[in-house]
Each structure stands twice: as structure tokens, then as C-alpha cells.
N, C-alpha and C positions, 0 to 999 in steps of 0.2 A: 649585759652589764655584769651577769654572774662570773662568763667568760674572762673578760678583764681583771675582775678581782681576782680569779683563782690564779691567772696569769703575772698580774702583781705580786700576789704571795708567792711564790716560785720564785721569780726574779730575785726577792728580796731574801728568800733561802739561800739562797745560789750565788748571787752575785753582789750582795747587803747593795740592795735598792732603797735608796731614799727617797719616799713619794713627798715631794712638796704641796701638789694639790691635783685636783682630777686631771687636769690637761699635761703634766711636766711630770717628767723623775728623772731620776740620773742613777745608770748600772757604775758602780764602784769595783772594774775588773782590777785595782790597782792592788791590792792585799796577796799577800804569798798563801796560797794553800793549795794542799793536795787536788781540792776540788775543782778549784781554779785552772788549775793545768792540766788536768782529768776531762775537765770544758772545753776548753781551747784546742786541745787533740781532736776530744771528741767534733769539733767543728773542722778542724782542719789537722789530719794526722803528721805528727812531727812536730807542730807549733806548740804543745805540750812537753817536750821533749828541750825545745827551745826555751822554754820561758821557764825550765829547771835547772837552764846552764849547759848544756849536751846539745851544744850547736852543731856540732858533725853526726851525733845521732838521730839528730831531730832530720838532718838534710835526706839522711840514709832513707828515714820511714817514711821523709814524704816523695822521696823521690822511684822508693817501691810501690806503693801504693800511688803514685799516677803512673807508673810505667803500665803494674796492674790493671789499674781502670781502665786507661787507653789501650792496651789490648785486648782486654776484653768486651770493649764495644768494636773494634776493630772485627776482629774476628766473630762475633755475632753478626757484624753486617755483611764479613762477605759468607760467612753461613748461609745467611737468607737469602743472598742473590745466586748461588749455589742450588738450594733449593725452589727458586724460582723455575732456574734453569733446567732443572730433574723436571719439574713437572711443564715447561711446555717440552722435552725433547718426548715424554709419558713412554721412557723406556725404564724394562725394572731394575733391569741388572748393569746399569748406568754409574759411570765413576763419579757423574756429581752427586751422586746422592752417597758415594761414600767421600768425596770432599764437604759435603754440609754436617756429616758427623763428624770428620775428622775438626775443622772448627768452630762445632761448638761445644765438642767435646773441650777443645783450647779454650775454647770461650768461658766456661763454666768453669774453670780451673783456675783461672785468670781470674775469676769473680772470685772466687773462694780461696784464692791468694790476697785479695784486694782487703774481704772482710776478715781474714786472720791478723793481716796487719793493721789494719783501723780498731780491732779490740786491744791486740798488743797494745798501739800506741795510746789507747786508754788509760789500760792496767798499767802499763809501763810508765806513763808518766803521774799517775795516781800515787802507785807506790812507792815512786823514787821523790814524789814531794813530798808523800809524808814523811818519809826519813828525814827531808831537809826544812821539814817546817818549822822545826824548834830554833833554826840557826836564824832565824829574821825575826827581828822585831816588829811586835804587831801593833803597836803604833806610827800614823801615819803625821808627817805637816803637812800640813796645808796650808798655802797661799793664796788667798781669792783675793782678788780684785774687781769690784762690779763699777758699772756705768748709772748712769742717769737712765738711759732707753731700757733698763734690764737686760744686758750682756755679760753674763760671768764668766770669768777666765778663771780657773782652778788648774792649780799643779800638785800633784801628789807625787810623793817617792820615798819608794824604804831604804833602810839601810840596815846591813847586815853586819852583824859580830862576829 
């Protein structure tokens, strides 16, 4: 139980979570802030990038950062089948064992191109919404419309000056 609370306060730092009652809440990602877009990177890199207006930048980081990822799982896997193969041929001075360095040395290169750009796209879309967080208004309408069975339909959207 403690768990969930600490995890409800967070939400509600982060994302203004409005708890209705133990069972329900609803995350409010709809509001413009740094932090917001800072999230959404952080979740998936470039989509922060995206959601500050910089749709051909946003495409750039995430399309590094999975080119990244994908090869460097790629080449840690044939690393390993490299090194499989050094140790049944159990010679020393054997070229797959300088093919299993040589990718994963890629491999590890590849990771650490992966996580400079997933910080990038952090900071990068952190600090470029907080520049543009003065330009939106931080009031939101809302529309709701609910049912008899309790089904709410809610629409939010900002608009900018």
C-alpha cells in the first residue's frame, strides 16, 4: 500500500495526476512543460523533440538511437556466437577470438552511442521547452461529457499566443 502511494505522489508531481478514489485516476500528459517533454524523451527518445514542435529533429534522435540499439544488440549477438566458436575450435591464436573483440568492441560503442543520445534527447528537449514554456497558456478547456454506466469522454487542448 505504501508502494502505491509513493507511486501516486510521483505521478501526480510529474504528470498532475488527479486521484478520484483508490481504484481510478487519470495522468494529465496534456499541459506544455519542460518536464513533460523531458518524459516523453525520456520514454521514447525524439518524442520529446516532437512534442516541442522539431519534428524532423525529433525523427533524427530517434532514428539514431534505434539504428544504435539495433546494432548493438546485433553485434553483441554475433560476438557471442564468435566466441562460442573460439572456444569449441580451443585454439589460442584463433581469428575468432579476434572477431568476438572486434564486435563487441562495435557492440559497446554502439551502446554508448545509444545512451549519449537518449541523455541528449533528455536535456535537449528539457531545455528547449523550457524556453518555449512561457509561449502557451496554462490554462486548459475541457469538455467532458459522461454517460449513465460512468463512461467519461474528456478533450483537452491548449492554445498558444
Amino acid at each position: 500500500m505504501k508502494k502505491v502511494f509513493v507511486l501516486l505522489t510521483l505521478l501526480s508531481i510529474l504528470f498532475n495526476v488527479s486521484v478520484a478514489d483508490a481504484c481510478t485516476f487519470t495522468i494529465d500528459c496534456t499541459h506544455y512543460s519542460a518536464l513533460n517533454a523531458a518524459a516523453r524523451s525520456a520514454l521514447m527518445p525524439g518524442w520529446g523533440q516532437g512534442w516541442n514542435g522539431q519534428k524532423t529533429k525529433g525523427w533524427i534522435v530517434f532514428g539514431i538511437f534505434a539504428a544504435s540499439v539495433t546494432g548493438c544488440i546485433l553485434f553483441n549477438r554475433e560476438a557471442e556466437n564468435n566466441y562460442s566458436d573460439y572456444e569449441e575450435t580451443g585454439a589460442r591464436n584463433s581469428s575468432k577470438y579476434d572477431d568476438y573483440k572486434d564486435n563487441l568492441n562495435i557492440s559497446r560503442i554502439l551502446g554508448g552511442v545509444a545512451l549519449a543520445t537518449w541523455i541528449f534527447a533528455v536535456a535537449d528537449a528539457y531545455f528547449v521547452g523550457k524556453s518555449r514554456e512561457e509561449m502557451y497558456v496554462r490554462k486548459h478547456f475541457d469538455i467532458q461529457m459522461c454517460s449513465n454506466d460512468g463512461v467519461m469522454l474528456k478533450y483537452r487542448t491548449k492554445f498558444s499566443i
